[in-house]
N, C-alpha and C positions, 0 to 999 in steps of 0.2 A: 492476546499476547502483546499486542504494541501499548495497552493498555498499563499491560504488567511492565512493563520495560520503561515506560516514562515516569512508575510506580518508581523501579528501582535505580533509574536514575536522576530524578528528583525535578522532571519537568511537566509533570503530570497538569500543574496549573495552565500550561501556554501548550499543549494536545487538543488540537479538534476530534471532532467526533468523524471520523474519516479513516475508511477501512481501503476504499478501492470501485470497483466496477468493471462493467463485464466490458469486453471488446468483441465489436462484430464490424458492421458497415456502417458505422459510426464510432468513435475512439469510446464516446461516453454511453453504452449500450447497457442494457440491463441484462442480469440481475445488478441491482445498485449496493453495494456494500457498504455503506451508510447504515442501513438499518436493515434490510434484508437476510432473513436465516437460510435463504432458500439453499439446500445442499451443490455442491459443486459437481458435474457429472463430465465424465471422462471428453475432451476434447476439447472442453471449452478454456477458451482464454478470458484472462482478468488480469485488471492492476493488482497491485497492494503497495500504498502509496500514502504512509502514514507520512502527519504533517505536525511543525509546531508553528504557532505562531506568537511573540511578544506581539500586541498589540501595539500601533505604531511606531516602531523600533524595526523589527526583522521576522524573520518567515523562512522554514524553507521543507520540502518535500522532498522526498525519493522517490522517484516510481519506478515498479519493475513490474514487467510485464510476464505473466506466468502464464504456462498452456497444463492444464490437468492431463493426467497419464493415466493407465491402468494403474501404474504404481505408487502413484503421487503425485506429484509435481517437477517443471522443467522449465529452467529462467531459462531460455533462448540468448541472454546478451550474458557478455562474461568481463562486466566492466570491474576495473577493481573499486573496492570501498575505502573508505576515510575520507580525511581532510586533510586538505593541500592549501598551503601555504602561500598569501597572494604575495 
């Protein structure tokens, strides 16, 4: 998906290969979503923390911390999104 979205809007070049990772007793715990297919199973929490980067220029990430549900998924923080004007 973040794949398709940097597809469609046209920064696919400056997209790391960078999905996310699991959260436990450590921030950076596995399963690594990097490369990992391993399914998601109810309870567990992960990032998903797509990143661009221009090469010595600028960078930047989002990370949002998700907890698996019976039903799906559940972002815990309810910050708002866009860009804000420095």
């Amino acid at each position: 998906m973040a794949v398709d979205v940097a597809i469609q809007e046209g920064v696919l070049d400056y997209k790391i290969p960078l999905v996310g990772h699991g959260v436990g007793l450590d921030i950076h715990d596995l399963p690594d979503y990097y490369w990992d297919e391993t399914p998601l199973k109810v309870g567990e929490v992960f990032t998903v923390e797509p990143c661009l980067l221009i090469d010595g220029v600028a960078g930047t990430r989002i990370e949002d911390v998700v907890v698996v549900t019976e039903t799906g998924a559940r972002v815990p923080s309810n910050t708002e999104r866009g860009l804000t004007p420095s």
